[in-house]
C-alpha positions in Angstrom: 16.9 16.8 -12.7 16.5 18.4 -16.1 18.0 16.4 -17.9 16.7 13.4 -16.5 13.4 15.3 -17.1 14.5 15.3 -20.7 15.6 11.8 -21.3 12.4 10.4 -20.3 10.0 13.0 -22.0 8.6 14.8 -19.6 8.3 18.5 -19.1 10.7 20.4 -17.7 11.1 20.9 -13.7 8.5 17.9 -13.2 10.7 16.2 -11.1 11.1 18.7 -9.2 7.2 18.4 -8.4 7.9 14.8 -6.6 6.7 15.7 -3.3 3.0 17.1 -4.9 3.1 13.2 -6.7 3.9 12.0 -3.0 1.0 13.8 -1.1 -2.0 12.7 -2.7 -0.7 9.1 -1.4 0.1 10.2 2.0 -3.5 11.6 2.2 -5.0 8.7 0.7 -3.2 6.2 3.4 -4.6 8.8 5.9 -8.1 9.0 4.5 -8.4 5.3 4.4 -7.2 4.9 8.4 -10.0 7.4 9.1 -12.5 6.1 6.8 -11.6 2.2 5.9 -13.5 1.6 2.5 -13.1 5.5 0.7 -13.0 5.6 -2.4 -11.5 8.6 -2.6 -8.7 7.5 -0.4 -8.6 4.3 -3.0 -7.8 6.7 -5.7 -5.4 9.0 -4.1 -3.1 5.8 -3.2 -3.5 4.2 -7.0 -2.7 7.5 -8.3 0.0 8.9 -6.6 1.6 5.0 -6.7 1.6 5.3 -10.8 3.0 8.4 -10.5 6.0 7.8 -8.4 6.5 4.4 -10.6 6.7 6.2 -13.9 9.4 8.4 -12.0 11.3 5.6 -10.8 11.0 4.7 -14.0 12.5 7.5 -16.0 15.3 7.7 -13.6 16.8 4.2 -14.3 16.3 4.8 -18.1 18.2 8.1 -17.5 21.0 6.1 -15.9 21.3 3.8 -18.4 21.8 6.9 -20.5 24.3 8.1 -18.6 26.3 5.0 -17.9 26.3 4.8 -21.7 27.4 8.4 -22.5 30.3 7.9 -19.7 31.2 4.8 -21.8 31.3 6.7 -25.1 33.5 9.6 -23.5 35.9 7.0 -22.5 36.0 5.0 -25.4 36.3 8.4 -27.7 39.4 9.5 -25.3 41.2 6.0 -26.2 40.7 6.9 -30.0 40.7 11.0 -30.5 44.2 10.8 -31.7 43.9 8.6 -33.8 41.4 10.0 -35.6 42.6 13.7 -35.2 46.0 12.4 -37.4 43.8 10.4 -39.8 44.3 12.0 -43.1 40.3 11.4 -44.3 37.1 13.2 -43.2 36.1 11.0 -39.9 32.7 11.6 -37.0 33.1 9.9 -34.1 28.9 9.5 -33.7 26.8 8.5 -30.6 24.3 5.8 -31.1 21.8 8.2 -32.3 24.4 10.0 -35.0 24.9 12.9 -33.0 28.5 13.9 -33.6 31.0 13.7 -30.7 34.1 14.5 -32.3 35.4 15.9 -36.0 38.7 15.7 -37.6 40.0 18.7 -39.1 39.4 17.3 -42.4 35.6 16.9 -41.7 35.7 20.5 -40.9 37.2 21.5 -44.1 35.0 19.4 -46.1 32.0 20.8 -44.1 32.7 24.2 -44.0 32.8 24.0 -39.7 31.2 21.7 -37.2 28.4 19.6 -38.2 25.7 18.9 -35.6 24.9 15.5 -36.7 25.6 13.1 -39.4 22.7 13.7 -40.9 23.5 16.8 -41.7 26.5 15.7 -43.6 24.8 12.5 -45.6 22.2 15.3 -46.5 24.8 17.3 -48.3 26.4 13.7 -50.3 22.8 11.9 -50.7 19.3 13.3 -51.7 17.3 10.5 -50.0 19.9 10.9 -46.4 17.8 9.8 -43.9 16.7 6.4 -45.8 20.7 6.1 -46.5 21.6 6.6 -43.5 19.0 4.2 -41.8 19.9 1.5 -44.0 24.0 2.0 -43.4 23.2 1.8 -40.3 21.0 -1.4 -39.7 23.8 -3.2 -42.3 27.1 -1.8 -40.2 24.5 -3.2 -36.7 24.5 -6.5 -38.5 28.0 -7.1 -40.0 29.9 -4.6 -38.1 30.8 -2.4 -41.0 29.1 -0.8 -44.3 29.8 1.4 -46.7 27.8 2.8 -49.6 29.5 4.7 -52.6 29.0 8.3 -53.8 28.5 9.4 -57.2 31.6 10.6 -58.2 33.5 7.4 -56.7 33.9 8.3 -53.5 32.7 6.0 -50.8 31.2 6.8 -47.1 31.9 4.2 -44.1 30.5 3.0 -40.6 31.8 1.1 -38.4 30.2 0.3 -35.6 28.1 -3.0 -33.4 25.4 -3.2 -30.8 27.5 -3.3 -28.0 29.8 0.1 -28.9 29.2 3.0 -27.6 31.0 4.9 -30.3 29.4 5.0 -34.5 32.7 6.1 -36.6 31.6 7.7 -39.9 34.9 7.9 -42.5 34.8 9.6 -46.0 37.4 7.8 -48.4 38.4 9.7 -51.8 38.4 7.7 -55.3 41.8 5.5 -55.1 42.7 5.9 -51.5 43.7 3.4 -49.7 41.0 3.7 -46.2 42.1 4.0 -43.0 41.1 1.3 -41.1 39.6 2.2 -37.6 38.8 -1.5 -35.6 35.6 -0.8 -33.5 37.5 -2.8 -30.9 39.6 0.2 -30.4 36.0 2.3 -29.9 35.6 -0.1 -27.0 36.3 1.8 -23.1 39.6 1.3 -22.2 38.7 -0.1 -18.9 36.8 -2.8 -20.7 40.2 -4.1 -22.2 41.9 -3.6 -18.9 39.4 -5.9 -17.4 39.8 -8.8 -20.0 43.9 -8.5 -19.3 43.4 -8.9 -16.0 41.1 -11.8 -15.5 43.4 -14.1 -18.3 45.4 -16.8 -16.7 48.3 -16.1 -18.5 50.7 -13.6 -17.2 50.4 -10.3 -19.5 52.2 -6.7 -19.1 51.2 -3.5 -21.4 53.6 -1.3 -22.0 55.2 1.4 -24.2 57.3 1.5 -27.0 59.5 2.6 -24.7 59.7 -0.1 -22.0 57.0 1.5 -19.6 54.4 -0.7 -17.8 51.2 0.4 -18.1 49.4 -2.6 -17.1 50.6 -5.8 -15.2 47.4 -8.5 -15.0 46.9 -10.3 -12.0 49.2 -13.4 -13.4 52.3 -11.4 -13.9 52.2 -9.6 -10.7 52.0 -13.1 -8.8 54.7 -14.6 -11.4 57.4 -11.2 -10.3 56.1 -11.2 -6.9 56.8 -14.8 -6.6 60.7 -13.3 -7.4 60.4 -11.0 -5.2 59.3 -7.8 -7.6 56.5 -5.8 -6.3 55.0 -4.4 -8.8 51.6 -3.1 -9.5 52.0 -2.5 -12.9 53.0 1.4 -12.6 56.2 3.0 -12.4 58.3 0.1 -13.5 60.3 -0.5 -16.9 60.6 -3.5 -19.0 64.8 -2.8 -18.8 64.8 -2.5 -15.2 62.9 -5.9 -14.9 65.0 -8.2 -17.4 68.1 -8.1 -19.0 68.3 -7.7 -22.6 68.6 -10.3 -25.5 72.3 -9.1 -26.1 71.6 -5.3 -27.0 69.6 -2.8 -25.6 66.3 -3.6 -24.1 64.5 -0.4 -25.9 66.1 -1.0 -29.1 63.8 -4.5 -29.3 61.0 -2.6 -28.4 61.4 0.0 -30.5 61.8 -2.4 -33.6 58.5 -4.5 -32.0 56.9 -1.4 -32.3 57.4 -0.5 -35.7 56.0 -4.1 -36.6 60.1 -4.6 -38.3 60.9 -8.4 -36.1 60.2 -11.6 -37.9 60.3 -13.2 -34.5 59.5 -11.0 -31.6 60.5 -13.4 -29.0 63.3 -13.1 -26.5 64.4 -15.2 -23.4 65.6 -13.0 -20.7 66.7 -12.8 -17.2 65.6 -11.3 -14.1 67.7 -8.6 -13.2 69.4 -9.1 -10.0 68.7 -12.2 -7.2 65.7 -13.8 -7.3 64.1 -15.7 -4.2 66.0 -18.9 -3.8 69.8 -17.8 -5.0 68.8 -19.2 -8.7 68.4 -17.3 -12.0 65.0 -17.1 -13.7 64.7 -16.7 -16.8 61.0 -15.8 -19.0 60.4 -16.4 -22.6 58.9 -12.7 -23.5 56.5 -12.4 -26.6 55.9 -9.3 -28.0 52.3 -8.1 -29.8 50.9 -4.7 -30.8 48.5 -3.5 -28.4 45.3 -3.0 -30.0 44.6 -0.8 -27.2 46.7 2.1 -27.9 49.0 3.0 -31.0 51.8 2.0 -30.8 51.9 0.0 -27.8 53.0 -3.3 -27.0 51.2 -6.4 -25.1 54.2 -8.7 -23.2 53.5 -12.0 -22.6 55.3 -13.7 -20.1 56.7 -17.8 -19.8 58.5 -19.0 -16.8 61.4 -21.2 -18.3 63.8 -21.4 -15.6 63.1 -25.2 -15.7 64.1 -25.3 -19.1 67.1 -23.8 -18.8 68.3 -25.4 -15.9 67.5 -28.6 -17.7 69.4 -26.6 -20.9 72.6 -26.0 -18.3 72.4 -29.9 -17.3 72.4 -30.7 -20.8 75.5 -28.4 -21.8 76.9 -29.9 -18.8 76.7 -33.5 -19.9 78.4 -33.0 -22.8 80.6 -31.2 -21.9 82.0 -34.2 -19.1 81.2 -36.5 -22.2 83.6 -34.4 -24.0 86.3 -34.4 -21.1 85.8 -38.1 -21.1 86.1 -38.7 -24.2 89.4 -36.5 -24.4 90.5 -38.4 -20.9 89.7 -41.9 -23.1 91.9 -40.9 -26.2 95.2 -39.2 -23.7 95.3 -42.6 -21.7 95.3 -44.8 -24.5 98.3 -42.8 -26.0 99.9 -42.3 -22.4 99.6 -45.7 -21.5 101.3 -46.4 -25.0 104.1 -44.6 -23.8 103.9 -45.8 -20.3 104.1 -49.2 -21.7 107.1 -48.8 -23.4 108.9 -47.2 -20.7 108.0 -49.6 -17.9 108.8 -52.3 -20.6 112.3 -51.0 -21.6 113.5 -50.4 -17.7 112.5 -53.8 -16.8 114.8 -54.9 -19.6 117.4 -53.1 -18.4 116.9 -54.0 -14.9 117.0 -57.6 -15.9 120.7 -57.3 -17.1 121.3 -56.0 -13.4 121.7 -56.5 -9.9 120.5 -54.5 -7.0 124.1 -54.0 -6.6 124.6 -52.1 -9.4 124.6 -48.2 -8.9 122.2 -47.9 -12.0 119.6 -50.5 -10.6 118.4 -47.7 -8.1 118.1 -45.2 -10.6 116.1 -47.5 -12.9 113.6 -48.7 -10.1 113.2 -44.9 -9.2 112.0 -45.0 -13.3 109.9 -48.0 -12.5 108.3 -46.8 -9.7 107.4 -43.2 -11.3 106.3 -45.2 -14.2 103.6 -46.7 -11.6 102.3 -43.0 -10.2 101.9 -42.0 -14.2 99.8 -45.3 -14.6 97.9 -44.8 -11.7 97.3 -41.3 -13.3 96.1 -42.2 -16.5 93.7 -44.4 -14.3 92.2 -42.1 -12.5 91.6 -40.5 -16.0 90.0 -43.3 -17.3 87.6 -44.0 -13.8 86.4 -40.8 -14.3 85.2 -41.3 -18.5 84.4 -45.3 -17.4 86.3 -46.3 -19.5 89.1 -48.6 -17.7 88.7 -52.2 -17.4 87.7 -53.4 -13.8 88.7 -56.8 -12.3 85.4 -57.6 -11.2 85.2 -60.5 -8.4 83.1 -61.3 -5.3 84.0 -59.2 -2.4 82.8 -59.0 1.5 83.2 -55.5 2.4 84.1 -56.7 6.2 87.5 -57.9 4.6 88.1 -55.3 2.3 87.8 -52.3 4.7 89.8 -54.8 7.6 92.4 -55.2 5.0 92.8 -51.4 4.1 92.5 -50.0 8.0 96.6 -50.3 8.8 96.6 -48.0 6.1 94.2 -45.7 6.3 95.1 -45.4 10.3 98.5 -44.2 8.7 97.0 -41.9 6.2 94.6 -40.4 8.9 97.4 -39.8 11.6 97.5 -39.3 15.2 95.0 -36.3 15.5 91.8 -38.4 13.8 90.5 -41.7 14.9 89.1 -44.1 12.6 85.8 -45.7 13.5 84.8 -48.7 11.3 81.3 -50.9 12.0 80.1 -53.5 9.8 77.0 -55.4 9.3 77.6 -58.8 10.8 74.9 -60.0 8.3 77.0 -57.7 5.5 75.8 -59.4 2.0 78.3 -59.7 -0.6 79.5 -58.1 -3.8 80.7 -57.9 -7.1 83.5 -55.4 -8.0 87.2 -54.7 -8.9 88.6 -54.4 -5.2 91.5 -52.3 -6.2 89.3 -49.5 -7.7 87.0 -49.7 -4.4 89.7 -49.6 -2.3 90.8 -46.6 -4.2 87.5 -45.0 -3.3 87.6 -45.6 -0.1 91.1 -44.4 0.4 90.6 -41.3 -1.9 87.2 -40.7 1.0 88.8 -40.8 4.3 91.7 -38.7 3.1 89.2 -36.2 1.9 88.0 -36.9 5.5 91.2 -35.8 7.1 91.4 -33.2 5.0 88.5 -31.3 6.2 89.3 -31.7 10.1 92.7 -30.0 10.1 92.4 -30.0 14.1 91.4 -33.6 14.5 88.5 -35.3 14.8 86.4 -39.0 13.8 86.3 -40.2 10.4 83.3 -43.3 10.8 83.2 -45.9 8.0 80.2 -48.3 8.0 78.8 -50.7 5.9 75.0 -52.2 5.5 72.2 -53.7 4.3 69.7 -51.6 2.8 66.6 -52.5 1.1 64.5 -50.5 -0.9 61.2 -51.8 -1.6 60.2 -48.7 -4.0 62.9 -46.6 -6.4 64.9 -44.4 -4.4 64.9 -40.4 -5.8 67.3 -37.8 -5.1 69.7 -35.7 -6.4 68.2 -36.2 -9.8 68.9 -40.0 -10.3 66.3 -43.2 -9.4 67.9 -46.2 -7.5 65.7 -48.9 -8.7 64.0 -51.4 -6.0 66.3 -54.2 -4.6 69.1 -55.2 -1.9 72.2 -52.9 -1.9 75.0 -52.8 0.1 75.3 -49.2 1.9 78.9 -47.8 2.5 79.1 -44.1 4.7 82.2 -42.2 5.4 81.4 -39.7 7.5 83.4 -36.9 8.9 82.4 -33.9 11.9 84.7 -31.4 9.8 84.1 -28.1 8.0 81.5 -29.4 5.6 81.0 -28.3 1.6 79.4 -24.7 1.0 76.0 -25.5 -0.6 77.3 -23.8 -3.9 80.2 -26.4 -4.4 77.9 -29.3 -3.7 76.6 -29.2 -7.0 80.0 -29.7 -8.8 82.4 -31.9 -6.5 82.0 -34.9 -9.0 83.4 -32.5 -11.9 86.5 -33.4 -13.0 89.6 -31.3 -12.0 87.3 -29.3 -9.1 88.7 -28.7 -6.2 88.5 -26.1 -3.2 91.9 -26.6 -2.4 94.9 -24.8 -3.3 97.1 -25.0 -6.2 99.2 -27.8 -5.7 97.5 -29.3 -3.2 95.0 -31.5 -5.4 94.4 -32.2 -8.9 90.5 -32.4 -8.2 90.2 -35.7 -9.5 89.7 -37.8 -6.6 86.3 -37.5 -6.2 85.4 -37.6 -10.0 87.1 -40.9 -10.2 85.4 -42.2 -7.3 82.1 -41.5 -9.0 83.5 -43.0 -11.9 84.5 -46.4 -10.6 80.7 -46.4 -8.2 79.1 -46.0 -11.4 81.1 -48.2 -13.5 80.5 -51.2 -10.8 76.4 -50.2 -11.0 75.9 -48.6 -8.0 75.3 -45.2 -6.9 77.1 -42.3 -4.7 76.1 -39.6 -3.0 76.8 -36.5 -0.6 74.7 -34.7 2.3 77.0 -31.9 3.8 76.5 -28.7 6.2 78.6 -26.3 6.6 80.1 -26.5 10.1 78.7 -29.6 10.7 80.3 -31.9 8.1 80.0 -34.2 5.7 78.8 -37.7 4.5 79.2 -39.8 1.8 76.6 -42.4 1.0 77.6 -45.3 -1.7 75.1 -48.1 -2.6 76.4 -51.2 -4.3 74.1 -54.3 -5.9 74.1 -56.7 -3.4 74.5 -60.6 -4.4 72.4 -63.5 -3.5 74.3 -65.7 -1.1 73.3 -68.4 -3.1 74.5 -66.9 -6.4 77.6 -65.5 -5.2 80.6 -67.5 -6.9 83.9 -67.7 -4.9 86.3 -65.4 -5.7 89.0 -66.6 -8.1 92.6 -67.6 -6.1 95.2 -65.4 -6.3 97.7 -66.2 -8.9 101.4 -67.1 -7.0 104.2 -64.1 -8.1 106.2 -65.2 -11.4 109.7 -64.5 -12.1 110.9 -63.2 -15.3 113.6 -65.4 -15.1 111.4 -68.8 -13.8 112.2 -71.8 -16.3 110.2 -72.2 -19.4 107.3 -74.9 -19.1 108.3 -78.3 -20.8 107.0 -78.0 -24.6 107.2 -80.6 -27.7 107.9 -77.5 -29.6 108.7 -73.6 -29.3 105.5 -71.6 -29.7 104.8 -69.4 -32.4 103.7 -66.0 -31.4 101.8 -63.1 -34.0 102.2 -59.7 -32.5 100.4 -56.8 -33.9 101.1 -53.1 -32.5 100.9 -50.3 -34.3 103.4 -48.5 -32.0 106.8 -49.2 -32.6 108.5 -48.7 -28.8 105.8 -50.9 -27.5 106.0 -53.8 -29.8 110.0 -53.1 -29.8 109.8 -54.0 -25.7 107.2 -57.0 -26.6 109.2 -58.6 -29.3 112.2 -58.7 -27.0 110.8 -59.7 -24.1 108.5 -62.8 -25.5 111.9 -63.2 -27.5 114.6 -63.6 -24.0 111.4 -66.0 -22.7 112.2 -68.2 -25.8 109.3 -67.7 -28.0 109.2 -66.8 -31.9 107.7 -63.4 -32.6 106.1 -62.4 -36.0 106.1 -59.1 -35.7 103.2 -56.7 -37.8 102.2 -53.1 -37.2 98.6 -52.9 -38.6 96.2 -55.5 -39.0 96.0 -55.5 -42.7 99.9 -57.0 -42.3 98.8 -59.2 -40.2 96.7 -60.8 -42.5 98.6 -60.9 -45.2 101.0 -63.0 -43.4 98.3 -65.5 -41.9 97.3 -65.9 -46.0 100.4 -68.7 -46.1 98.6 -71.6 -45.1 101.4 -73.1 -44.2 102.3 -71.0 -41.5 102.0 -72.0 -38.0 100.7 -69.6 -35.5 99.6 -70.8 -31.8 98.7 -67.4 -30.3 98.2 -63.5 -31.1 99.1 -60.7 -29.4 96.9 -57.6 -30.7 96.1 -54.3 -29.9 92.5 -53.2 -29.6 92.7 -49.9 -31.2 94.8 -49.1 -33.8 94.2 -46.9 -37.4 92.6 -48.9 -40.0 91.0 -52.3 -39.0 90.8 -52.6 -35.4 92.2 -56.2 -32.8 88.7 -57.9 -32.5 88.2 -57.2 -36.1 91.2 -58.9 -37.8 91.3 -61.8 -35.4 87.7 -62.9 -36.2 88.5 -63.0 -39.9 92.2 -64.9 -38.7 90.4 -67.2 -36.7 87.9 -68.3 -39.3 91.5 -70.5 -41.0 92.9 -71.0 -37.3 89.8 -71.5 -34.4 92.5 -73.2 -32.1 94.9 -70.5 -32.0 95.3 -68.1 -29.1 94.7 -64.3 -28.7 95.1 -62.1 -26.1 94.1 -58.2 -26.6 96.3 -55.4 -25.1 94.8 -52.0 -24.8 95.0 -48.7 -22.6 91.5 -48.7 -22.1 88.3 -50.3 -23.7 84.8 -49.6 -24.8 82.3 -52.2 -23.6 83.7 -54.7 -25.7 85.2 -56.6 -22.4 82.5 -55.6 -20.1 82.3 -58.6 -17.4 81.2 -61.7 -19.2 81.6 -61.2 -22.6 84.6 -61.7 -24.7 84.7 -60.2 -28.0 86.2 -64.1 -29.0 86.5 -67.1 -28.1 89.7 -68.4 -26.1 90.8 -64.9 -25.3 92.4 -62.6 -22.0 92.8 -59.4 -21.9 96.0 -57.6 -21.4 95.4 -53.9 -19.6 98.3 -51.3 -20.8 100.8 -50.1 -18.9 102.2 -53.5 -18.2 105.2 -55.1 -17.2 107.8 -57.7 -18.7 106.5 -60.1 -15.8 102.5 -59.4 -16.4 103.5 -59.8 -20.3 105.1 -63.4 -19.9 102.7 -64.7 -17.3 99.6 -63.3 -19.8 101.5 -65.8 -22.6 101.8 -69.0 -20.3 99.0 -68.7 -19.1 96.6 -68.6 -22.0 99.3 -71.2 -24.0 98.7 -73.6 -20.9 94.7 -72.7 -21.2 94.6 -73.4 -24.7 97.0 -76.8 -25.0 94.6 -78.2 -21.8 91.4 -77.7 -23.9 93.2 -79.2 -27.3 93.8 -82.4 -25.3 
């Protein structure tokens, strides 16, 4: 009550006399119920009312004083060490100069505590209470002054309206100041308060890793992970893992201000809710709150890297595919050559000879290595598909003697079709290959037995279809399922079943290819695949293939009747000329001898720049080449545009182990041209030539 008493200027112990300013109103209100009208009741009430407002009053100005005082203790707490190490003379003031706190320097320089700061300007300036009135109406205005001493010293305040805290510094001639921010003057709760309520998620903490403060943000961004946290009692190292060295040892170089760039990514420790990693971009600041303290802020980017991981992951198939691209064109090279040379020898033969077994054993091994390389080649989308109109109903009636064999007794085979089924466009040996390489997966996963369904649909989407991270655009599909009730795919494995060589079975036991070339050959025909699986349950694969107009859909080309090597040759006025380029010796070696037995005339180069320079006689006749696509230097389609510039009518067919959108369906890198897939045989060789001879003598006459 004294102090309040104080404050507001009144005497001592008059607050103490509020019931005597009570009473005279009490026995005014009772006069003036006795005697309505009294004057002297009147001024009993209007007296003792002024009296009791001037102490209401006094006490709110009194707790505004104290509210303030509290605020300067607070904010003098967050600084006292600061200024006890500063090396300078420096008061920590009130508003009205009376000093708070004194360095050990300001003691020195005053020969003990100084009451005011008054009392020290008086000492340095003659005129100190005009000084000091002026420093301090400048420092009110631009939040600092300083005026300077006569022997080139200089005296400082900092200090603003709002602080509760003046800081008075004496600098010596040539010394660098120390500089004290009159944010720093500021109560600490204030600062807490303005962490909290910003939207981004913020953590204070130690040099050494300790929280001192998680905002609001951060606390729902961990939670969210299933940290609790409150801000106390955790560590930065116990909530992320380090950018590749210790955790403190980043801070401790934050800290000390010595990190160009002090941003990390790092990773929650442990699980986080959902089974996936999250990882946070974490920026580092000083804290201007406390020396030598650090202000976190925290970024979500588990997004980002799980866009990062796809990424990685892309090129890294790309890469496989590439690699799968550049072994099957050598393979089939070789394959070529191998096939090529055993049916030569096979042709000097008869089954009855005890080396024709051996040889077709050759032959028929020949045809798993090529079938091989092709799955290779379905997964990178790189082999060349036979594309013609298909109904489903009669590929899937076709393939079900054997897949009933492949299934076996234990597992029946349901198929249902569409009776309204539209048709397709695709290479029916690769889709049968899908199929097959489905069901079998199928059986597979029911070692006891069970139903393996196969259907086929319509399906129409009228808006794009999104899941698994692709879009189906709008438009008629055809829908194939295979279905199976067998132990399903663990929800970890899900994610990679369409990598190359992945597989959950044993060693030995698959080469984890099947699937990838499935989505290979789905994607290369323009449609789309997927898979829903439960453990337990089991599993279903959903394809969806463009569907064709019924009025668009062209009728599938006849089937070309079986040739023998050994049929006659075709009537001719004279013996056609061949040009064979191939850069690799055993298979233009097989070429040259088999086009040769057939009765043809083989020019034999190995590069295309050889080629040419025989095509510069003009004289020579040439009615067809026989080129590889890929080969060192100039490449097939190059050198035959140039040949064909002196010779449009002449023939060409390209042989290669795999292409690169140069035969996609429809266009043909020239004119008057086939295509010739590697590994092929002496038969597929010959019947390539007649036919495209035959094509090109109809269109000449």
């Amino acid at each position: 009550m004294a102090y309040w008493d104080e404050r507001v200027g009144l005497p001592r112990g008059a607050v103490s006399a509020v019931p005597l300013l009570v009473l005279p109103m009490v026995l005014g209100s009772a006069a003036l119920l006795v005697m309505p009208g009294a004057l002297a009741g009147r001024a009993a009430v209007i007296v003792a009312t002024i009296a009791v407002a001037w102490y209401l009053l006094g006490g709110a100005v009194s707790l505004a004083h104290i509210l303030r005082d509290h605020r300067a203790r607070r904010a003098l707490s967050a600084i006292r060490g600061e200024v006890a190490a500063a090396p300078e003379p420096v008061w920590v003031c009130d508003a009205e100069g009376q000093i708070l706190f004194q360095n050990s320097a300001a003691r020195e320089m005053h020969d003990g505590d100084a009451a005011s700061v008054l009392d020290v300007l008086s000492r340095l300036r003659a005129d100190a209470a005009a000084e000091m009135a002026q420093l301090s109406a400048r420092a009110m205005r631009l939040g600092s002054a300083e005026i300077e001493l006569g022997n080139g010293d200089a005296l400082s305040l900092s200090g603003s309206p709002d602080a509760p805290l003046q800081i008075w510094a004496y600098h010596t001639a040539g010394a660098a100041p120390d500089q004290f921010e009159i944010a720093a003057a500021m109560d600490q709760s204030d600062s807490d308060r303005d962490i909290e309520t910003l939207p981004v998620a913020m953590l204070r903490i130690a040099s050494d890793g300790r929280v001192r403060q998680a905002n609001s943000a951060a606390r729902r961004l961990l939670d969210r992970d299933g940290v609790a946290t409150n801000g106390q009692g955790l560590n930065l190292s116990t909530l992320f893992e380090g950018p590749g060295r210790p955790l403190i040892q980043w801070l401790s170089e934050a800290s000390a201000g010595s990190l160009a760039n002090p941003t990390e990514i790092l990773r929650l420790r442990g699980q986080a809710r959902g089974g996936q990693d999250r990882h946070f971009q974490v920026a580092l600041a000083p804290d201007p709150a406390e020396r030598g303290g650090l202000v976190a802020v925290l970024t979500d980017i588990s997004a980002m890297k799980t866009l990062e991981a796809q990424f990685v992951q892309s090129q890294k198939m790309q890469a496989i595919g590439q690699l799968a691209g550049g072994v099957a064109h050598d393979f089939n090279n070789l394959l070529t050559a191998i096939r090529g040379h055993c049916d030569l020898l096979m042709l000097r033969r008869d089954k009855g000879d005890p080396d024709y077994s051996d040889l077709d054993q050759i032959s028929q091994n020949t045809n798993r290595a090529a079938a091989l390389v092709g799955q290779l080649l379905a997964f990178s989308r790189k082999q060349t598909l036979r594309m013609e109109t298909l109904d489903l109903r009669d590929t899937v009636a076709d393939l079900t003697h054997l897949l009933n064999r492949l299934v076996g007794e234990r597992i029946t085979l349901s198929v249902s079709h569409d009776p309204a089924l539209r048709p397709i466009r695709a290479d029916k040996r690769q889709l049968e290959q899908v199929i097959m390489n489905l069901v079998v997966n199928a059986r597979d996963a029911m070692p006891s037995g069970g139903e393996i369904t196969i259907r086929t649909e319509n399906a129409l989407l009228d808006q794009v279809l999104r899941r698994d991270r692709v879009s189906l655009p709008a438009g008629d599909y055809v829908r194939v399922t295979v279905s199976d009730r067998g132990c399903g795919i663990a929800p970890d494995h899900l994610a990679k079943i369409f990598e190359p060589f992945f597989t959950t079975k044993r060693t030995g036991e698959g080469t984890g290819l099947g699937l990838s070339t499935a989505y290979g050959i789905v994607k290369q025909t323009g449609g789309f695949i997927f898979c829903d699986s439960q453990p337990g349950v089991g599993t279903s694969f959903t394809i969806y293939l463009p569907a064709l107009q019924h009025q668009d859909a062209p009728a599938a080309a006849p089937r070309a009747e079986a040739r023998t090597v050994i049929a006659p040759r075709l009537e001719r006025q004279r013996q056609p000329r061949l040009l064979l380029v191939e850069d690799e010796a055993p298979v233009r070696a097989f070429a040259a001898r088999a086009l040769k037995l057939k009765g043809y005339e083989v020019i034999e180069a190995d590069s295309a720049e050889a080629a040419l320079a025989i095509l510069a006689d003009p004289a020579l006749r040439v009615d067809l080449f026989l080129t590889d696509v890929v080969m060192p230097g100039m490449d097939g389609p190059s050198w035959v545009a140039r040949a064909r510039k002196a010779r449009p009518d002449a023939a060409v067919i390209f042989m290669s182990g795999y292409t690169e959108d140069i035969f996609a369906e429809g266009h043909q890198p020239t004119a008057n041209s086939a295509f010739l897939p590697k590994p092929f045989t002496l038969t597929e060789l010959i019947g390539a030539v007649e036919d495209r001879l035959r094509v090109t003598a109809a269109s000449l006459h």
